[in-house]
C-alpha positions as CSV (number, residue, x, y, z in Angstrom):
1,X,41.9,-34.9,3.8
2,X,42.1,-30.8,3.0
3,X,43.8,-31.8,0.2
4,X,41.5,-34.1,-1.1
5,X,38.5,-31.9,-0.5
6,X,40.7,-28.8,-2.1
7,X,41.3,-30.9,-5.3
8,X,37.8,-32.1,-5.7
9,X,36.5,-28.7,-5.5
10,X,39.0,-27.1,-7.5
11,X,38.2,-29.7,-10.4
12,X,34.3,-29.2,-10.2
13,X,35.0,-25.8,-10.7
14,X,37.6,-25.4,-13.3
15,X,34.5,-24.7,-15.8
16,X,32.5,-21.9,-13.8
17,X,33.2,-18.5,-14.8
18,X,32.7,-15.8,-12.0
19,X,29.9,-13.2,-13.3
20,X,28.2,-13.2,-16.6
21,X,31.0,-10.8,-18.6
22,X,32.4,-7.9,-18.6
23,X,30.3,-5.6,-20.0
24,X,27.4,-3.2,-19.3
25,X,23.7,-5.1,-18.1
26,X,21.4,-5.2,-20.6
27,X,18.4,-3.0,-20.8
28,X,15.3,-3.0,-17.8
29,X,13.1,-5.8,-19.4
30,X,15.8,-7.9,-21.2
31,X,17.4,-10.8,-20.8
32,X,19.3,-13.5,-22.4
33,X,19.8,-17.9,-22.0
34,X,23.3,-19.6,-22.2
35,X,23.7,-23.5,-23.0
36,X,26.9,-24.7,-23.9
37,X,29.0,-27.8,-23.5
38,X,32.8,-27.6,-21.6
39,X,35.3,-30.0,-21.7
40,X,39.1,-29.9,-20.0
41,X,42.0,-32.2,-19.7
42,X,45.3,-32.3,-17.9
43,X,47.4,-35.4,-18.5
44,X,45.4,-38.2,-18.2
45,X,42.6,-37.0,-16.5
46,X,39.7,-35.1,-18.2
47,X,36.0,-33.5,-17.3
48,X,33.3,-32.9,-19.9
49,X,29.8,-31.7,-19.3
50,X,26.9,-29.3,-19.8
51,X,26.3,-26.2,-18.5
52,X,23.1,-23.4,-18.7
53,X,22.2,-19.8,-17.0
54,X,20.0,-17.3,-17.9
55,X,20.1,-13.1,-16.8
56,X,17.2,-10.8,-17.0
57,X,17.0,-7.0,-16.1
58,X,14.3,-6.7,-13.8
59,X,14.4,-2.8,-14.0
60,X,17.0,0.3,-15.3
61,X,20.5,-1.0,-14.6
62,X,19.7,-4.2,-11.9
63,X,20.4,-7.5,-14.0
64,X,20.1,-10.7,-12.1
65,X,21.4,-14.1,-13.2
66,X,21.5,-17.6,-12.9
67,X,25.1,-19.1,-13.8
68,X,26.9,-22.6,-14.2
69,X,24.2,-25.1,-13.4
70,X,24.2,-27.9,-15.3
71,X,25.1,-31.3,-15.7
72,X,28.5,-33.1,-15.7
73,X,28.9,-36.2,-17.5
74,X,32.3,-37.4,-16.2
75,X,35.8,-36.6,-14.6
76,X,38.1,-39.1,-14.4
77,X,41.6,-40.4,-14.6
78,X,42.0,-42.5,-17.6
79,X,44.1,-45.2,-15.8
80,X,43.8,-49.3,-15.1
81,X,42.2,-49.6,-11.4
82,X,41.5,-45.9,-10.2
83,X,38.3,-44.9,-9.3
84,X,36.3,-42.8,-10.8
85,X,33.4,-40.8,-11.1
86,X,32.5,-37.2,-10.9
87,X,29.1,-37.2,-12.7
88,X,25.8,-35.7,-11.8
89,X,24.5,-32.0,-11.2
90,X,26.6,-28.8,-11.0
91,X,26.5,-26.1,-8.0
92,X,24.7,-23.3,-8.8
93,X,25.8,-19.7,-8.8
94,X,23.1,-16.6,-8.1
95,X,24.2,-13.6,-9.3
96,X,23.3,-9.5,-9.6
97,X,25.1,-6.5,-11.3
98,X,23.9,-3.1,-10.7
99,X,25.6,-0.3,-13.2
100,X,26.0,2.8,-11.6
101,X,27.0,4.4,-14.4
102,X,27.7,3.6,-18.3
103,X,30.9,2.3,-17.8
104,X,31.2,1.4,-13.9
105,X,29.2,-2.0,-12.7
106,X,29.1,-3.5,-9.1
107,X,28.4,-7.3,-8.4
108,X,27.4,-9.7,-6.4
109,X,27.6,-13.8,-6.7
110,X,26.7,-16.1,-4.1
111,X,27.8,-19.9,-5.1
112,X,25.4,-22.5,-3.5
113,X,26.8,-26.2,-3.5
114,X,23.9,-28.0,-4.7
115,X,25.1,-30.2,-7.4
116,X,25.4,-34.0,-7.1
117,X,28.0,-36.1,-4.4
118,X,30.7,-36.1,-6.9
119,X,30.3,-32.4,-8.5
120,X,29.6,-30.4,-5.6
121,X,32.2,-28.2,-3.9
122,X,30.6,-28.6,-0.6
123,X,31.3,-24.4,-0.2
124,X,28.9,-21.7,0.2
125,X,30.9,-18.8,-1.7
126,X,31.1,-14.8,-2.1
127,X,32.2,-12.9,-5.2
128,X,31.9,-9.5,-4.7
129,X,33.9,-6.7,-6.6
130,X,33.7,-4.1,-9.6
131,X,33.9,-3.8,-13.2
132,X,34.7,-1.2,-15.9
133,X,34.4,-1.1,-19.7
134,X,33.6,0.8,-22.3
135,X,34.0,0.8,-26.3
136,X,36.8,3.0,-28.5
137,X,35.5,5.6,-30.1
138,X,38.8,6.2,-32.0
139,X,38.7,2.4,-33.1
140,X,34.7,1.3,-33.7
141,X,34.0,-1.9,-33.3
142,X,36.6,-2.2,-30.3
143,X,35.9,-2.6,-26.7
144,X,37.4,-3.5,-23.5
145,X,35.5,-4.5,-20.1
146,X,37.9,-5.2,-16.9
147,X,37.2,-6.5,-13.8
148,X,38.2,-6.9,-9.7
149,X,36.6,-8.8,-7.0
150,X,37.6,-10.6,-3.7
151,X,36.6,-14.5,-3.4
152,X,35.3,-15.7,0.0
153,X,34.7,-19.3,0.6
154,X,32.6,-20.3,3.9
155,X,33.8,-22.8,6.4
156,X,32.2,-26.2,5.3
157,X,33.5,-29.9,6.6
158,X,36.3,-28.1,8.9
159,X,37.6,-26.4,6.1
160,X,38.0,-22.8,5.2
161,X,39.7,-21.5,2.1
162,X,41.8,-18.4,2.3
163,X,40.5,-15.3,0.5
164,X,41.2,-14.5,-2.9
165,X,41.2,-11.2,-5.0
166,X,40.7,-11.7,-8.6
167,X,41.5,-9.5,-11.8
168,X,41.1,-9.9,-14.8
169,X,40.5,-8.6,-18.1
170,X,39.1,-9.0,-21.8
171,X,39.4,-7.1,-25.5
172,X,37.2,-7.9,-27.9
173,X,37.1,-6.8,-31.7
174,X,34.1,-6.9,-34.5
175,X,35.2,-7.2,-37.7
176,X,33.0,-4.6,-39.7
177,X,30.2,-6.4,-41.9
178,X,31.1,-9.9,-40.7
179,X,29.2,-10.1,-37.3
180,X,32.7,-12.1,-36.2
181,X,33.9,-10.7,-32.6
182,X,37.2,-12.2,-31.7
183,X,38.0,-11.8,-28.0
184,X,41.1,-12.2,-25.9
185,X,41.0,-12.1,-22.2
186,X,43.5,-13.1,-18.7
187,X,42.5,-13.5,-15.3
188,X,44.6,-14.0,-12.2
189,X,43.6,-15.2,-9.1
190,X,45.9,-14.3,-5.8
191,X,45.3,-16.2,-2.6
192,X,45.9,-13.7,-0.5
193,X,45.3,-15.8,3.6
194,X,45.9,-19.0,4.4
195,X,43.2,-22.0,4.1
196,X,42.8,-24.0,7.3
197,X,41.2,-26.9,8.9
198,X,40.6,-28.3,12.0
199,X,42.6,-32.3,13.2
200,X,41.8,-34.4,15.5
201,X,44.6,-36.0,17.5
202,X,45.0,-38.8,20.0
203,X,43.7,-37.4,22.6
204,X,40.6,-36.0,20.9
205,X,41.5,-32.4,21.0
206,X,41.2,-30.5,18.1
207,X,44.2,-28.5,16.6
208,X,43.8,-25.8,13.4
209,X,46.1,-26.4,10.8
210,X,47.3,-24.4,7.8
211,X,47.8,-25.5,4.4
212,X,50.3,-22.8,3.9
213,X,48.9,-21.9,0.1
214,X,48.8,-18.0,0.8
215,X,50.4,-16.0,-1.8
216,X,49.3,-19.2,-4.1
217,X,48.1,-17.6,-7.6
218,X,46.3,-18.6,-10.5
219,X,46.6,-17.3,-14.3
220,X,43.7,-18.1,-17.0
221,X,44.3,-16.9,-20.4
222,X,41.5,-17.3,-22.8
223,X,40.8,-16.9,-26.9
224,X,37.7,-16.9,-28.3
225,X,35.3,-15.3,-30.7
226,X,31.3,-15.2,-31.0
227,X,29.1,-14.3,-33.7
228,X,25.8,-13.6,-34.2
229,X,24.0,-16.0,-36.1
230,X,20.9,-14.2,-35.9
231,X,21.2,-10.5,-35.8
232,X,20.9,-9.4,-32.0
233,X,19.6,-12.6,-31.1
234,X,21.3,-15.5,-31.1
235,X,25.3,-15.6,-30.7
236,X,27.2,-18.6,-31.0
237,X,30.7,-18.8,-29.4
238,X,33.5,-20.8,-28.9
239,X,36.5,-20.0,-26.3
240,X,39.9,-22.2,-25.1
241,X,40.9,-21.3,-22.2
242,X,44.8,-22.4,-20.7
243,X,45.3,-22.6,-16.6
244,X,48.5,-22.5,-14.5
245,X,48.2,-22.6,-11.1
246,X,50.7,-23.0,-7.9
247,X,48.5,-25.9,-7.1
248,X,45.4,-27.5,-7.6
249,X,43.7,-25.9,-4.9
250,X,43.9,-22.6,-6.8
251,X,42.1,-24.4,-10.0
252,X,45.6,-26.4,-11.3
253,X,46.8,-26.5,-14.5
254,X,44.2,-27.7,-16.9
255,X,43.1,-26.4,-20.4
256,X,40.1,-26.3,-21.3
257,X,37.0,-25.9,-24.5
258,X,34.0,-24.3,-24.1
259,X,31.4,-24.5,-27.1
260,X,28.0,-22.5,-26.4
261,X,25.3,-20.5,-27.8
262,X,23.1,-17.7,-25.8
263,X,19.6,-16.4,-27.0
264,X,18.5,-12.7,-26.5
265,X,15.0,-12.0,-25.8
């Protein structure tokens, strides 16, 4: 049953991306809207659907945010027989970033499972960690944001995940006069305690179990590249992103597209 749970979480959320990016908050007064369409595969099963968020600066430095809400349109096993489903509304992650100075950012995401039957996690989540970044002065156009946070998932149905630290990383380049920003980045994901549940036996007594996945990982490399399609404004961008994972539980192995466009105002 942990394992089923595990898996069905880990596959409603092999699209969501922890904290907006990782680069300095926007000005006091600013903001921006995402809307962009994901798809991912493994094998013979695939997931395609839509997904939306929006940030706004409510003064100097404090940016708050609305992230990976949506809608999923399928995920599914293409085989004769199985059942399958996985349609309906995404959880919904609340988010804030307060930069303490121009290079140094603190966050905060709270993940609330409110999406559909088939989409949700089930898990009330933590992400809560620091970033840096900052742009080459030696190389203009060049810039770097990095990232660390720990991952802590609430008991729900008997079920606790173990807690994970996260790093990660991305370098992105604008090619002078084109408005083209290539990007590279790599995440991994460290499971650092054991997930556990509660069983039932015979008798009626309940005994805690391990799923022995501490010390499980997770690396996500991603390419990409944005460009602004309306100077400062509007920003298309396109990213692939390939996953390996010790299991599923940590996210699996699937590869993935992600196709979006995000409007400054």
């Amino acid at each position: 049953m942990f394992k089923k749970i595990a898996l069905a979480s880990a596959l409603a959320a092999s699209a969501a991306f922890a904290t907006w990016d990782f680069y300095p908050v926007l000005e006091a007064g600013k903001g921006s809207a995402e809307a962009g369409l994901y798809y991912d595969w493994y094998h013979d099963w695939s997931q395609a659907g839509l997904k939306v968020g929006a940030r706004y600066s409510i003064i100097q430095n404090l940016e708050v945010s609305l992230q990976g809400w949506g809608f999923q349109f399928w995920s599914e096993t293409d085989c004769n027989g199985c059942e399958n489903g996985g349609d309906g509304l995404r959880d919904l992650t609340i988010g804030g970033r307060y930069q303490i100075d121009p290079m140094v950012a603190l966050f905060l995401d709270l993940n609330l499972p409110i999406g559909g039957d088939e989409v949700t996690s089930d898990e009330i989540a933590l992400y809560m960690g620091g970033q840096f970044s900052m742009q080459v002065p030696e190389a203009p156009g060049l810039k770097f944001g990095t990232e660390a946070g720990l991952f802590w998932g609430f008991e729900h149905d008997n079920n606790e995940r173990g807690l994970e630290i996260h790093l990660a990383g991305e370098v992105g380049y604008t090619i002078p006069d084109a408005g083209i920003t290539p990007f590279v980045g790599l995440q991994l994901k460290y499971r650092m305690t054991e997930s556990t549940w509660e069983d039932v036996d015979e008798n009626g007594k309940k005994h805690e179990k391990g799923a022995n996945d501490d010390g499980d990982k997770q690396v996500i490399l991603w390419l990409g590249a944005d460009f602004f399609i309306i100077p400062n404004q509007l920003d298309i961008k396109a990213k692939l992103f390939v996953r390996s994972g010790d299991h599923s539980n940590m996210g699996g192995d699937a590869s993935g597209l992600y196709v979006g466009a995000e409007f400054f105002f």
